[in-house]
PyMOL Python script that loads the backbone (N, CA, C, O; Angstrom):
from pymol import cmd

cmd.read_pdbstr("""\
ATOM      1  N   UNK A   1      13.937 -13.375  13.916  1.00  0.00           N
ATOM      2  CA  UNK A   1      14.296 -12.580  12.745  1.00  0.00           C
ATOM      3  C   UNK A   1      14.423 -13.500  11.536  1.00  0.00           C
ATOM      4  O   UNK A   1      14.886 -14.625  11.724  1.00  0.00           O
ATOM      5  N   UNK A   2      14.031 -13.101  10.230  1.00  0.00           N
ATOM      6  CA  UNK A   2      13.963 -13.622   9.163  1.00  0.00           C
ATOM      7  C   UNK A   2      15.259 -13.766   8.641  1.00  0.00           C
ATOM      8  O   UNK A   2      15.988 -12.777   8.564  1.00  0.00           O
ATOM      9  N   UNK A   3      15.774 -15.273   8.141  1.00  0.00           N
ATOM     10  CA  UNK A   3      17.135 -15.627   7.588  1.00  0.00           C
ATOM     11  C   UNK A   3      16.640 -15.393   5.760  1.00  0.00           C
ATOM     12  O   UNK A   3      17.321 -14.799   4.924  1.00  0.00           O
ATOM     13  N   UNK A   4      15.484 -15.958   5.559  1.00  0.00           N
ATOM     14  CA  UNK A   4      15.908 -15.650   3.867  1.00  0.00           C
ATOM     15  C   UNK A   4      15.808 -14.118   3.394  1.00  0.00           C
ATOM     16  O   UNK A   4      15.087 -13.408   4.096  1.00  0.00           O
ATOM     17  N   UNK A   5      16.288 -13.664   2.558  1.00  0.00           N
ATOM     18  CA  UNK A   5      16.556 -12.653   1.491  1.00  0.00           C
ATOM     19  C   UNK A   5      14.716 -12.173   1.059  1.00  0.00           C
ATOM     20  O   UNK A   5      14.180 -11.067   1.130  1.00  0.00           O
ATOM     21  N   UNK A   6      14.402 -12.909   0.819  1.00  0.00           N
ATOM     22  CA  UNK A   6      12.880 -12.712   0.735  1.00  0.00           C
ATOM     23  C   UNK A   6      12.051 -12.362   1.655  1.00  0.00           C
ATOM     24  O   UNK A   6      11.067 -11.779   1.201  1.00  0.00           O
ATOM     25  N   UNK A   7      12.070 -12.520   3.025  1.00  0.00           N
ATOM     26  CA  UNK A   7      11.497 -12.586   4.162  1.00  0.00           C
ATOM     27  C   UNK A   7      12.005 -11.275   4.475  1.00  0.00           C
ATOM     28  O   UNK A   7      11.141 -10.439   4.739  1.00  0.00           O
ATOM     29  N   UNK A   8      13.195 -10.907   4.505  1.00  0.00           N
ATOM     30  CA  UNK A   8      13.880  -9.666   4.892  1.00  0.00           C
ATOM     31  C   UNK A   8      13.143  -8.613   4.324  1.00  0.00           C
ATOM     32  O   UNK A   8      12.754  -7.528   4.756  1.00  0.00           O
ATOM     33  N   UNK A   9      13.034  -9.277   3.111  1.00  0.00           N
ATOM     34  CA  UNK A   9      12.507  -7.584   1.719  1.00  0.00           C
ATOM     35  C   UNK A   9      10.621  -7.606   2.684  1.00  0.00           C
ATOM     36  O   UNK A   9      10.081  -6.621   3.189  1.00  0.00           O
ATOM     37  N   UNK A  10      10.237  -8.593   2.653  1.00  0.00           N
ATOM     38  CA  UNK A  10       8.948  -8.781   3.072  1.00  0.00           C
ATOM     39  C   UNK A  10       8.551  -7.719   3.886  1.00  0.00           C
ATOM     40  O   UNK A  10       7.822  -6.800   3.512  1.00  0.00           O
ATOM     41  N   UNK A  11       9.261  -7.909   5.532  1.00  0.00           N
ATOM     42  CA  UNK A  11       9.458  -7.248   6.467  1.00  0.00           C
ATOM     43  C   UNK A  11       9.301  -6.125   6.168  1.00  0.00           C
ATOM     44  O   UNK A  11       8.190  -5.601   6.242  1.00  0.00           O
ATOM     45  N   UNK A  12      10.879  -5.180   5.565  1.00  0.00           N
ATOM     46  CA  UNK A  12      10.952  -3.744   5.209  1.00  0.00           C
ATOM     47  C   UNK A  12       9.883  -3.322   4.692  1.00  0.00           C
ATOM     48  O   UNK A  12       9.471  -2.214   5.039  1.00  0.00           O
ATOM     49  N   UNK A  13       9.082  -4.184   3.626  1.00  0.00           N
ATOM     50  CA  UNK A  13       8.075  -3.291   3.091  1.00  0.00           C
ATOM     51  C   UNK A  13       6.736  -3.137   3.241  1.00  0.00           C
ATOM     52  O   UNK A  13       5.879  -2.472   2.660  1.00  0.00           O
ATOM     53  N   UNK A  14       6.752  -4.279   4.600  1.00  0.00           N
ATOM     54  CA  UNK A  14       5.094  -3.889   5.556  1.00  0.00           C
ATOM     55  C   UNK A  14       5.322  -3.036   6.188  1.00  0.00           C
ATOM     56  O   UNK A  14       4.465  -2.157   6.281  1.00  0.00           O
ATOM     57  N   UNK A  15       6.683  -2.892   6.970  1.00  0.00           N
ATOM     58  CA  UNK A  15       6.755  -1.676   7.585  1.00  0.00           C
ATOM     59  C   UNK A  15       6.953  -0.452   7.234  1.00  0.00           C
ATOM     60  O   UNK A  15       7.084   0.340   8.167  1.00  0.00           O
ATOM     61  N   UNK A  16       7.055   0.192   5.577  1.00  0.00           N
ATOM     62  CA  UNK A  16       6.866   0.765   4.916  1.00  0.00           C
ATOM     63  C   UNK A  16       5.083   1.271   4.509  1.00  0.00           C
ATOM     64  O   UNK A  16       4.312   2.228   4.578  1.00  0.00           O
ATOM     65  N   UNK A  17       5.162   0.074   4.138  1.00  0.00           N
ATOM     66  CA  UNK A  17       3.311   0.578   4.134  1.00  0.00           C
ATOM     67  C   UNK A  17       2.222   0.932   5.125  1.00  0.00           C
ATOM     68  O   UNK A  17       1.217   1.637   5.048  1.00  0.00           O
ATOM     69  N   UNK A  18       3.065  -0.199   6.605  1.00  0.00           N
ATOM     70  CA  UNK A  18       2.310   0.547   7.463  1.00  0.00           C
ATOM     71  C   UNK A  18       2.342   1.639   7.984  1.00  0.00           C
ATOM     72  O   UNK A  18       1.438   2.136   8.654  1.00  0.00           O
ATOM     73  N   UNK A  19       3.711   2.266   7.648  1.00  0.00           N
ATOM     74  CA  UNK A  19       4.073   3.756   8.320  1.00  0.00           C
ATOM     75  C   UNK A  19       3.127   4.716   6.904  1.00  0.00           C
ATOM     76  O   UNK A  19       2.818   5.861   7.236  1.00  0.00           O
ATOM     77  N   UNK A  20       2.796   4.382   5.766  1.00  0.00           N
ATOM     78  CA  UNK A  20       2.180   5.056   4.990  1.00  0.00           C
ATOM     79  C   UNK A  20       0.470   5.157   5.493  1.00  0.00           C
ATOM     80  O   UNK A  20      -0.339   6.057   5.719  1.00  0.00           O
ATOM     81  N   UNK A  21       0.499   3.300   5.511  1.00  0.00           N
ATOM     82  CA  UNK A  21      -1.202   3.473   5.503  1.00  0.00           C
ATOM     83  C   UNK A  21      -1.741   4.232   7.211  1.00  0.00           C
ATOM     84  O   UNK A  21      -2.938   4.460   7.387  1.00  0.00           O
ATOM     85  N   UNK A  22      -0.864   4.498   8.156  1.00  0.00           N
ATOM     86  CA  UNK A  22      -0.824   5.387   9.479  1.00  0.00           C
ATOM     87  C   UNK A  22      -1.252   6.543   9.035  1.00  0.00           C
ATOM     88  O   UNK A  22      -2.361   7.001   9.308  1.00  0.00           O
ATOM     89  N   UNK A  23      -0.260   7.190   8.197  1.00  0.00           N
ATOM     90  CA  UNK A  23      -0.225   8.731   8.073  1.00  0.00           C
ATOM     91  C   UNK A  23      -1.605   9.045   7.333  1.00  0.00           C
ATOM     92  O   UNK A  23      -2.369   9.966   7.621  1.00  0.00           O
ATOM     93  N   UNK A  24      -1.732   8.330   6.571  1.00  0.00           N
ATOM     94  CA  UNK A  24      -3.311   8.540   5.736  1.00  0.00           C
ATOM     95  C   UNK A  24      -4.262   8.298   6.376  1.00  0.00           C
ATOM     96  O   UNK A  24      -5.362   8.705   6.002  1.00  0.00           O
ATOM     97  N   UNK A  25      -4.095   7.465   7.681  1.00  0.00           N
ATOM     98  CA  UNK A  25      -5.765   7.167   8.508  1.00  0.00           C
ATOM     99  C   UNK A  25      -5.340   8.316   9.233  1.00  0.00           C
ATOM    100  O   UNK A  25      -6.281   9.059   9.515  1.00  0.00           O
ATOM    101  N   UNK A  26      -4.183   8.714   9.639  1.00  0.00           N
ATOM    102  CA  UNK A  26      -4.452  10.191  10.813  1.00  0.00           C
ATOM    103  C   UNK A  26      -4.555  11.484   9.954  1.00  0.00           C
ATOM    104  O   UNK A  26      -4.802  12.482  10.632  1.00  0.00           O
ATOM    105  N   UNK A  27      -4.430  11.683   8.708  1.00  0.00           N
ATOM    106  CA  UNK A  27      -4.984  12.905   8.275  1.00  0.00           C
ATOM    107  C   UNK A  27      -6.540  12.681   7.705  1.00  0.00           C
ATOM    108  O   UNK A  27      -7.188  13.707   7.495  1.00  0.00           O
ATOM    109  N   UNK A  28      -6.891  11.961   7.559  1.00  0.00           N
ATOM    110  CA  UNK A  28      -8.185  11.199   7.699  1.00  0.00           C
ATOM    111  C   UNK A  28      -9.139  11.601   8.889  1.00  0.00           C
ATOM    112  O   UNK A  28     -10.157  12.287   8.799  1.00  0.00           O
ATOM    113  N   UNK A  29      -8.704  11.142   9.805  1.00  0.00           N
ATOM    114  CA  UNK A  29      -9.384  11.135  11.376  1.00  0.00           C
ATOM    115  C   UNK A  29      -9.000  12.477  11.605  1.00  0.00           C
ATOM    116  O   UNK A  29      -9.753  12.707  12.551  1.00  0.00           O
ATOM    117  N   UNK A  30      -8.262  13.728  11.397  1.00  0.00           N
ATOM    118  CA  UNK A  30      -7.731  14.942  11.759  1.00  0.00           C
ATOM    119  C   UNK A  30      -8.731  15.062  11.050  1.00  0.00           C
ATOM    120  O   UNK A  30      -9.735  14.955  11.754  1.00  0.00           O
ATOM    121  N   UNK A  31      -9.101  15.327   9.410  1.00  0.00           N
ATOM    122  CA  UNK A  31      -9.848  16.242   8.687  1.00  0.00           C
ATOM    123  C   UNK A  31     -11.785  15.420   9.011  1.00  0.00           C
ATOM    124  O   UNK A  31     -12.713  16.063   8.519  1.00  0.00           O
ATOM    125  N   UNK A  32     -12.073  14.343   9.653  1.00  0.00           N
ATOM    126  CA  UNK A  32     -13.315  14.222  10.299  1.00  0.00           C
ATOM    127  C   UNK A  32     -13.748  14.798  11.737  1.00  0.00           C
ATOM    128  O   UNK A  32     -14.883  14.793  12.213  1.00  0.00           O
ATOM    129  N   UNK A  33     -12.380  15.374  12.402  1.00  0.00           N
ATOM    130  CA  UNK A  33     -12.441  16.054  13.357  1.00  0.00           C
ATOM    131  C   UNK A  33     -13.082  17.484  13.233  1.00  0.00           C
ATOM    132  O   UNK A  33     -13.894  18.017  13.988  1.00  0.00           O
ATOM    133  N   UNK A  34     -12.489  17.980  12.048  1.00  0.00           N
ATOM    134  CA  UNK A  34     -12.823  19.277  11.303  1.00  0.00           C
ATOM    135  C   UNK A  34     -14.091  19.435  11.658  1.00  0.00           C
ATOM    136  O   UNK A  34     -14.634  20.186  12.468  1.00  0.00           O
ATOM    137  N   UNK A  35     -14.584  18.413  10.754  1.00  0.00           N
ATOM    138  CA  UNK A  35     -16.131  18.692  10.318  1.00  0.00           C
ATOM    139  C   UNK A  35     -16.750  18.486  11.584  1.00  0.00           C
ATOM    140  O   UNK A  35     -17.569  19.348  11.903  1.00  0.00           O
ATOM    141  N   UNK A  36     -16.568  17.621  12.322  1.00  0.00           N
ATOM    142  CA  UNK A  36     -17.119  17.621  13.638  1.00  0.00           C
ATOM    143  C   UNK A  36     -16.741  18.674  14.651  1.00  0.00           C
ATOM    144  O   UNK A  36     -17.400  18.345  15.637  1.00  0.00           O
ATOM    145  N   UNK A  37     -16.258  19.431  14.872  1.00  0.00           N
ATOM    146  CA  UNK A  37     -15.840  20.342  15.255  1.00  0.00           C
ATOM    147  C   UNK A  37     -16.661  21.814  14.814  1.00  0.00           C
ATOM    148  O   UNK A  37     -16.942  22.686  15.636  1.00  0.00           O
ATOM    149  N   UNK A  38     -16.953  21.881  13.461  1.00  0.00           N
ATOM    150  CA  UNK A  38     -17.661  22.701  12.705  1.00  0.00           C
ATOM    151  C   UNK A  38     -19.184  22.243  13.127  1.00  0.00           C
ATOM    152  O   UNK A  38     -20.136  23.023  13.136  1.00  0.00           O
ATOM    153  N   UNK A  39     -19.231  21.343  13.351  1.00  0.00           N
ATOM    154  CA  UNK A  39     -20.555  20.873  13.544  1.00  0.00           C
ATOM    155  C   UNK A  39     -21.150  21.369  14.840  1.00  0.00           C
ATOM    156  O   UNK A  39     -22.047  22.182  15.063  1.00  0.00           O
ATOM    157  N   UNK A  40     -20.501  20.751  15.506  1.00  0.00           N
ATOM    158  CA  UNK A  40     -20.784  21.221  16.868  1.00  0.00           C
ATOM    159  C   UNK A  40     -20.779  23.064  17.480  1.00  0.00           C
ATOM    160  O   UNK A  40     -21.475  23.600  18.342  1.00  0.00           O
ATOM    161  N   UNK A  41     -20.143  23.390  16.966  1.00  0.00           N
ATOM    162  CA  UNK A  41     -19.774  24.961  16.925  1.00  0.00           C
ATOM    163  C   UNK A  41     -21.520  25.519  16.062  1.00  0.00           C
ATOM    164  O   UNK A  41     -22.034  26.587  16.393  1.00  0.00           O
ATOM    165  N   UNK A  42     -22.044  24.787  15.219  1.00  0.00           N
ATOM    166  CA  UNK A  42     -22.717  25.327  14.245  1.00  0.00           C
ATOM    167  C   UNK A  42     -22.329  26.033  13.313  1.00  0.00           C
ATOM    168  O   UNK A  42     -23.087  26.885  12.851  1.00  0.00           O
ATOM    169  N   UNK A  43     -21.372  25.894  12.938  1.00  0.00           N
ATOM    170  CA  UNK A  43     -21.170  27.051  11.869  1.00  0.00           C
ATOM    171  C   UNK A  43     -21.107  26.097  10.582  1.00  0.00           C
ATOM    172  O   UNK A  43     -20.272  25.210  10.400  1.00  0.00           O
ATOM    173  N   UNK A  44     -22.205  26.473   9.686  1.00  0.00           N
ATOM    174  CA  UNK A  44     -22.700  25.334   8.220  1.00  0.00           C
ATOM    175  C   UNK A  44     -21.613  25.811   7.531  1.00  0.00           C
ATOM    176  O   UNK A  44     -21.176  24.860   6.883  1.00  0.00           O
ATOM    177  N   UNK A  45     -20.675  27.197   7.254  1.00  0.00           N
ATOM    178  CA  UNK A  45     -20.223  27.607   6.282  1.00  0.00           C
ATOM    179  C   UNK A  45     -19.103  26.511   6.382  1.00  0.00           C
ATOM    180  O   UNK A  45     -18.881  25.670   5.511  1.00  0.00           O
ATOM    181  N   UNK A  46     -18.388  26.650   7.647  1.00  0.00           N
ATOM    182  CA  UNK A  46     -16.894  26.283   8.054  1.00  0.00           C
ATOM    183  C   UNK A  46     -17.325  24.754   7.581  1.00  0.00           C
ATOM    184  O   UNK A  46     -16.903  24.198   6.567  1.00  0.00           O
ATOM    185  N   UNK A  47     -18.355  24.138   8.637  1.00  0.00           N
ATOM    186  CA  UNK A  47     -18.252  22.405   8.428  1.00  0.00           C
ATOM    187  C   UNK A  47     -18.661  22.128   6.847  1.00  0.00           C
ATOM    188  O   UNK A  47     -18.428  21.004   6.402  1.00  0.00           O
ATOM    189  N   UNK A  48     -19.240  23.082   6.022  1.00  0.00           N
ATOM    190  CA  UNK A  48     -19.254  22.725   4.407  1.00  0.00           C
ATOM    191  C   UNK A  48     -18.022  22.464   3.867  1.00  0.00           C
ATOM    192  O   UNK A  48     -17.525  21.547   3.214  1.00  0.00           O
ATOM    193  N   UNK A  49     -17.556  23.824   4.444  1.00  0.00           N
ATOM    194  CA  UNK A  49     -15.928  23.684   3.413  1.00  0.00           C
ATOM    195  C   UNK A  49     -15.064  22.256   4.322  1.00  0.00           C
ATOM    196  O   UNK A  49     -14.392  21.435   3.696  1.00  0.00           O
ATOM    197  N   UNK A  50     -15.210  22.205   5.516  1.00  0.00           N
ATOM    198  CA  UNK A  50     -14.385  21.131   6.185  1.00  0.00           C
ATOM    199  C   UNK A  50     -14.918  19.626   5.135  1.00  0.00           C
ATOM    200  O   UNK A  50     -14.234  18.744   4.614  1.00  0.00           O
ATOM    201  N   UNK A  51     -16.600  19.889   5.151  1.00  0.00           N
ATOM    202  CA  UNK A  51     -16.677  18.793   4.267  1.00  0.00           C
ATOM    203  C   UNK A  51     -16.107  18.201   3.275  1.00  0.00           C
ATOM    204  O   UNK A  51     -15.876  16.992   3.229  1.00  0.00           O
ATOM    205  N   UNK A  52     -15.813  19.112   2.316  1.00  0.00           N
ATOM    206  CA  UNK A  52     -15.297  18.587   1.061  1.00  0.00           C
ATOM    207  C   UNK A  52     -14.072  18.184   1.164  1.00  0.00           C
ATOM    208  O   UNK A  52     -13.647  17.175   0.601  1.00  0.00           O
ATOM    209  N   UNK A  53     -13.194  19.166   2.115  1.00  0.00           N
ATOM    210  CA  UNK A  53     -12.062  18.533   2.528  1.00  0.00           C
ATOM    211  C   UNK A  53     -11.606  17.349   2.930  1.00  0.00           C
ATOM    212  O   UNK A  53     -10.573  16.765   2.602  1.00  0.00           O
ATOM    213  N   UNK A  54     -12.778  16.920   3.946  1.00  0.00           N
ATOM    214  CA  UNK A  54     -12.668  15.238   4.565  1.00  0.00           C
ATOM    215  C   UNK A  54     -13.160  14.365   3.153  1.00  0.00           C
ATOM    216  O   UNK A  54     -12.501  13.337   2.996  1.00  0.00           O
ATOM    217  N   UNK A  55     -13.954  14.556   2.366  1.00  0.00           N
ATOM    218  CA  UNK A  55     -14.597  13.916   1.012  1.00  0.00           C
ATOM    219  C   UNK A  55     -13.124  13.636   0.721  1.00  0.00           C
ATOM    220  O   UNK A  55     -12.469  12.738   1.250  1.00  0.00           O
ATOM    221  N   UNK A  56     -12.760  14.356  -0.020  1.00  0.00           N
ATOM    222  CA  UNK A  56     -11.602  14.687  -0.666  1.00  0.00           C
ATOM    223  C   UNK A  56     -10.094  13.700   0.083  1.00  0.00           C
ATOM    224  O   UNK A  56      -9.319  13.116  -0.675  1.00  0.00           O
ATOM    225  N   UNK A  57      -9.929  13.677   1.434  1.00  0.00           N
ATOM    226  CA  UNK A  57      -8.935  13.162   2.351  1.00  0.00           C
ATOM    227  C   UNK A  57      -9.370  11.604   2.186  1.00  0.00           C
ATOM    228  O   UNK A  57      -8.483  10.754   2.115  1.00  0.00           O
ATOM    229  N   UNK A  58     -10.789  11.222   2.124  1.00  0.00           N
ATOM    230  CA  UNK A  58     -11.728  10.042   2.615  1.00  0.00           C
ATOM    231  C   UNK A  58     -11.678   9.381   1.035  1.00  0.00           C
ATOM    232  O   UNK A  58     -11.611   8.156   1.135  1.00  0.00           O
ATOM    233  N   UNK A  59     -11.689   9.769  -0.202  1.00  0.00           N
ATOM    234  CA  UNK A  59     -11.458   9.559  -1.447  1.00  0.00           C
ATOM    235  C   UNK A  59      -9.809   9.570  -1.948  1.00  0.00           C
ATOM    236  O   UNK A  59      -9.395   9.134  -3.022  1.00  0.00           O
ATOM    237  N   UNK A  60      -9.396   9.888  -1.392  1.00  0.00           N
ATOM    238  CA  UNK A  60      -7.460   9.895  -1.088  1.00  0.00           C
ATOM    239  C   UNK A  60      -7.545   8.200  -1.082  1.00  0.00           C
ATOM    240  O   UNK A  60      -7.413   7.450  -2.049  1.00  0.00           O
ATOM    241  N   UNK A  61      -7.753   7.924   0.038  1.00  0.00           N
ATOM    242  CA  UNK A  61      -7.602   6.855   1.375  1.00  0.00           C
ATOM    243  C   UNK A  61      -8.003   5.648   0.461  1.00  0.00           C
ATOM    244  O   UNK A  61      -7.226   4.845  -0.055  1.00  0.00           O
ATOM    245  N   UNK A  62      -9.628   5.685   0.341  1.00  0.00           N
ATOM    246  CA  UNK A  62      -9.538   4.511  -1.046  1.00  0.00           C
ATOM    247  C   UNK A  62      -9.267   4.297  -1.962  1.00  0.00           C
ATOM    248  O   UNK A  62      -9.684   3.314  -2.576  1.00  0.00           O
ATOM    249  N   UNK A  63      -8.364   5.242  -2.464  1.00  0.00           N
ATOM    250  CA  UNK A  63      -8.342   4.694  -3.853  1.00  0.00           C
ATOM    251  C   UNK A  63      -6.184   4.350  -3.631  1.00  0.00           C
ATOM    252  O   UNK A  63      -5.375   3.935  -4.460  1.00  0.00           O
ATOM    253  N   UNK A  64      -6.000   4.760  -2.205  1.00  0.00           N
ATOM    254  CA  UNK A  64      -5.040   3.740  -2.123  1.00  0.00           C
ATOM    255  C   UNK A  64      -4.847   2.623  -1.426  1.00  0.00           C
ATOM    256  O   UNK A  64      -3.767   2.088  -1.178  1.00  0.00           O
ATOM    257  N   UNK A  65      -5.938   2.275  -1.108  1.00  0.00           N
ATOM    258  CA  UNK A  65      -6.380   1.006  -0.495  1.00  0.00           C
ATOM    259  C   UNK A  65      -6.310   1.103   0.379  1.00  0.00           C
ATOM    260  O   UNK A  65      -6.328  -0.019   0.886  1.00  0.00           O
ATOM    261  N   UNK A  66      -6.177   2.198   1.430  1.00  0.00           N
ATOM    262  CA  UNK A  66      -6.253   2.115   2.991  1.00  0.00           C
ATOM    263  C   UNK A  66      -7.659   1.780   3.360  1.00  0.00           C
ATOM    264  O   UNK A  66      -7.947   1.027   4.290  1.00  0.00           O
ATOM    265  N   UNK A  67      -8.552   2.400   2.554  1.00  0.00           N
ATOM    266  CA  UNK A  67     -10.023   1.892   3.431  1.00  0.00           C
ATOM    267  C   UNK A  67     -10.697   1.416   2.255  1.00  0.00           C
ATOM    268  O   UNK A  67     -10.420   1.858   1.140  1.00  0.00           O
ATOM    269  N   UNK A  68     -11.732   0.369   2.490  1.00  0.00           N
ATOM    270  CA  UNK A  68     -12.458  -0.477   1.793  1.00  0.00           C
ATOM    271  C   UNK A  68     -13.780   0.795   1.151  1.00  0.00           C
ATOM    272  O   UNK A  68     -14.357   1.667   1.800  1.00  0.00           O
ATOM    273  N   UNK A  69     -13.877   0.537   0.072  1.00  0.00           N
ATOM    274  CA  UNK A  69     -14.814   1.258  -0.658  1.00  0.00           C
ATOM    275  C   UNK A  69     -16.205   1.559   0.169  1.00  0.00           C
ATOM    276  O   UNK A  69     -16.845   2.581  -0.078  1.00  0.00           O
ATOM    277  N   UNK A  70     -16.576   0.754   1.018  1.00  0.00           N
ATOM    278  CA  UNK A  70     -17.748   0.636   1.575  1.00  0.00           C
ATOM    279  C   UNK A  70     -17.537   1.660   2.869  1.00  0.00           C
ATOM    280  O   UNK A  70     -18.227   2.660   3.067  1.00  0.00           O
ATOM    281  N   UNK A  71     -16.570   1.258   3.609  1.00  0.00           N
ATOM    282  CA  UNK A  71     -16.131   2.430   4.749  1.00  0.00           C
ATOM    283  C   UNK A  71     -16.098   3.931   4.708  1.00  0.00           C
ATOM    284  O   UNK A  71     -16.361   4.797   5.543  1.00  0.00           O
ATOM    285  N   UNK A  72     -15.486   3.964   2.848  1.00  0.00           N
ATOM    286  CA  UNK A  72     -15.941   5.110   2.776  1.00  0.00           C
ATOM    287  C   UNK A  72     -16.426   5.733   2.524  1.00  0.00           C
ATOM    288  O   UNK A  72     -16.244   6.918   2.801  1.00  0.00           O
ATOM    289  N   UNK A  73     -17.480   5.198   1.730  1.00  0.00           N
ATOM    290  CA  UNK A  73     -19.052   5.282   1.872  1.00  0.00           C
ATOM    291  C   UNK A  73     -19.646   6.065   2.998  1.00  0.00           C
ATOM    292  O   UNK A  73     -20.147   7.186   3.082  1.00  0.00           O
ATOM    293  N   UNK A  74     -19.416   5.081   3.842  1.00  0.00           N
ATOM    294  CA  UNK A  74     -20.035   5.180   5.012  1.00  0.00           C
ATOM    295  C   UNK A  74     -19.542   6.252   6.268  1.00  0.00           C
ATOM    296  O   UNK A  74     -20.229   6.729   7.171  1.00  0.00           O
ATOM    297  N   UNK A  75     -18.146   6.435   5.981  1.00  0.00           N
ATOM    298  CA  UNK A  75     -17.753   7.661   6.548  1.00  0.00           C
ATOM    299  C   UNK A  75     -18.662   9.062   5.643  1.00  0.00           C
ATOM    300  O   UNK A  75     -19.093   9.992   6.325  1.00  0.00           O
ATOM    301  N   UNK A  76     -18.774   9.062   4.806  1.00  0.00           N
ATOM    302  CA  UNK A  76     -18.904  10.022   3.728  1.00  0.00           C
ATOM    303  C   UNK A  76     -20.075  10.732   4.137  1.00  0.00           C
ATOM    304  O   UNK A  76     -20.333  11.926   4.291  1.00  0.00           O
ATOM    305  N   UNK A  77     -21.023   9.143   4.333  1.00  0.00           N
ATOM    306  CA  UNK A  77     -22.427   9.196   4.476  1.00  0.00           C
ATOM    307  C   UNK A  77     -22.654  10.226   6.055  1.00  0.00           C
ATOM    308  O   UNK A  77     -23.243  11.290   6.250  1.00  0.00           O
ATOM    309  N   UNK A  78     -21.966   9.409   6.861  1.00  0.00           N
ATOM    310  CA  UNK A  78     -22.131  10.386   8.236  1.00  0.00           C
ATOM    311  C   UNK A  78     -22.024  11.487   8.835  1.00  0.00           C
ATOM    312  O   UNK A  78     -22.478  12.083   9.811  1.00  0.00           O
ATOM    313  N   UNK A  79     -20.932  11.671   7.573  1.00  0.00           N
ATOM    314  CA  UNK A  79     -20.496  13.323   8.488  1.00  0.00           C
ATOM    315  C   UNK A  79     -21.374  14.023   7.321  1.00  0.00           C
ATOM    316  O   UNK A  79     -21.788  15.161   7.543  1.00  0.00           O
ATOM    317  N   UNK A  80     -21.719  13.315   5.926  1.00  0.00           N
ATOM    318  CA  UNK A  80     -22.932  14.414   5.166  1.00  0.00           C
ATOM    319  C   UNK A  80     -24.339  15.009   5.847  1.00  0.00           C
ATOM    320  O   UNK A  80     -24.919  16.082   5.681  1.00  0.00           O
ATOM    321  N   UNK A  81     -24.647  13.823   6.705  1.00  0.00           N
ATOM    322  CA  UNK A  81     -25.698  14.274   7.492  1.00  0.00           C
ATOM    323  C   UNK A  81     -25.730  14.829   8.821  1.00  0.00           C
ATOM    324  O   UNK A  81     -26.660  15.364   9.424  1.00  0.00           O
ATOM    325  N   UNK A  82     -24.473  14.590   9.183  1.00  0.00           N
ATOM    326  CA  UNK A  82     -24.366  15.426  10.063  1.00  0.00           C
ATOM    327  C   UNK A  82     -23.973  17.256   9.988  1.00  0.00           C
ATOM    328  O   UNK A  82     -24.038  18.187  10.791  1.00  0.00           O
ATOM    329  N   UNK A  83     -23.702  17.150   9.055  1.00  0.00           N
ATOM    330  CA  UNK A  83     -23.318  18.948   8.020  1.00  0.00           C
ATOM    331  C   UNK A  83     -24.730  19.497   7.833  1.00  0.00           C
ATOM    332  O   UNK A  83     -25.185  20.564   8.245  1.00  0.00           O
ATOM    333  N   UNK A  84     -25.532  18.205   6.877  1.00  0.00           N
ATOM    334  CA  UNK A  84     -27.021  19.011   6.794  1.00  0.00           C
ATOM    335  C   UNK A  84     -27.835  19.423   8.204  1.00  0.00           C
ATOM    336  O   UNK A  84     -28.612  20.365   8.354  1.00  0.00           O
ATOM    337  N   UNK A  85     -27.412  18.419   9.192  1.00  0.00           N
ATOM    338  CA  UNK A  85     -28.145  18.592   9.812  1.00  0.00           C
ATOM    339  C   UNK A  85     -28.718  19.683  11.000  1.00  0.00           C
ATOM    340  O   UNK A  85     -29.621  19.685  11.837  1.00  0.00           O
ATOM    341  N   UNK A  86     -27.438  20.777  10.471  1.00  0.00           N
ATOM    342  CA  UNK A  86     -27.112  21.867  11.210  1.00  0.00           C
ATOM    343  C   UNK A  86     -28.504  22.835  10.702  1.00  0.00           C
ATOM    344  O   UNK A  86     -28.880  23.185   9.583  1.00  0.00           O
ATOM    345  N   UNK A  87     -29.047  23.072  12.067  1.00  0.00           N
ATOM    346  CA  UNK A  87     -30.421  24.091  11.759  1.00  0.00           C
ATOM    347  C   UNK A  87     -29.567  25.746  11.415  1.00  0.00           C
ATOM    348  O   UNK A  87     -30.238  26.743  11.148  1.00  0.00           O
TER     349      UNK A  87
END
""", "prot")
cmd.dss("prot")
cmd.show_as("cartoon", "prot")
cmd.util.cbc("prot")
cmd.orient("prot")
């Protein structure tokens, strides 16, 4: 356990952020479930609207630094084609 005053504050407030940056990757991973879920079912209407939702959850996430700009990109990118790709 940490003796300085500084080290203490340190502590409290990773474990602060990590209980934040948690809750934002699991409503994250909940609302890519959506769309995958919609996907699989086929239904374009439901996994559209799920889409924007995960966009929207996935654009949350970076711009508070939980995920690197590129990740979410790349999440973005996958489940877009996987939405179109519904015959």
């Amino acid at each position: 356990m940490a003796n300085i005053k500084s080290a203490k504050k340190r502590i409290l407030v990773a474990e602060a952020r990590t209980a934040r940056n948690k809750a934002i990757k699991s409503k994250v991973k909940t609302s890519i479930k959506k769309v995958d879920a919609a996907v699989v079912a086929k239904d374009k209407e439901a996994a559209k609207a799920a889409l924007v939702a995960a966009i929207s959850e996935i654009d949350k996430a970076t711009s508070k630094g939980v995920f690197h700009k590129n990740t979410a990109s790349r999440k973005v990118s996958r489940l877009s084609r996987a939405v179109n790709g519904i015959a």
